[in-house]
N, C-alpha and C positions, 0 to 999 in steps of 0.2 A: 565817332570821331575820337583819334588817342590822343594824348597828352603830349606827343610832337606836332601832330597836324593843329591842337589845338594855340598851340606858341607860334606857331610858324605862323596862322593865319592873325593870331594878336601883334605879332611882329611888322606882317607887312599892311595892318591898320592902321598903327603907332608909324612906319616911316611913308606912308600914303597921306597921315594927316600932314608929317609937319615936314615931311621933304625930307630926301635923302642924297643929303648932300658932306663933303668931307669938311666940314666947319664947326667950327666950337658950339657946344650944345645948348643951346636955351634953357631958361628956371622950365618952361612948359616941357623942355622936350627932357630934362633931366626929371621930372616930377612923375611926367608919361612913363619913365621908363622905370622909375620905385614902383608906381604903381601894378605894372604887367609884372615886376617879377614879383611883391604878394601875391598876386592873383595866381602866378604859376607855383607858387610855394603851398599854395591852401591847394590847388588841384592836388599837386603832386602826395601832400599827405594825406590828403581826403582818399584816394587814390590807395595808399598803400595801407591804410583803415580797414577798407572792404575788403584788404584781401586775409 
């Protein structure tokens, strides 16, 4: 699995949990979403480490 399919499937966890809808974001869904981009920041350097 690459580092797109990896966001892509965190992405559609993140708007699967709290709905995806066009309305102002929640403390949870704004916290949700710091949190997945860490997580894709520490992939993406982990990532370019190995190489």
């Amino acid at each position: 699995m690459n580092l797109v399919n990896i966001a892509k499937h965190l992405l559609y966890l993140t708007q699967s949990e709290f709905g995806f809808e066009a309305s102002i974001p929640s403390d949870d869904e704004i916290y949700a979403s710091q949190q997945l981009f860490k997580i894709l920041k520490s992939l993406k350097d982990s990532y370019f480490n190995e190489l």
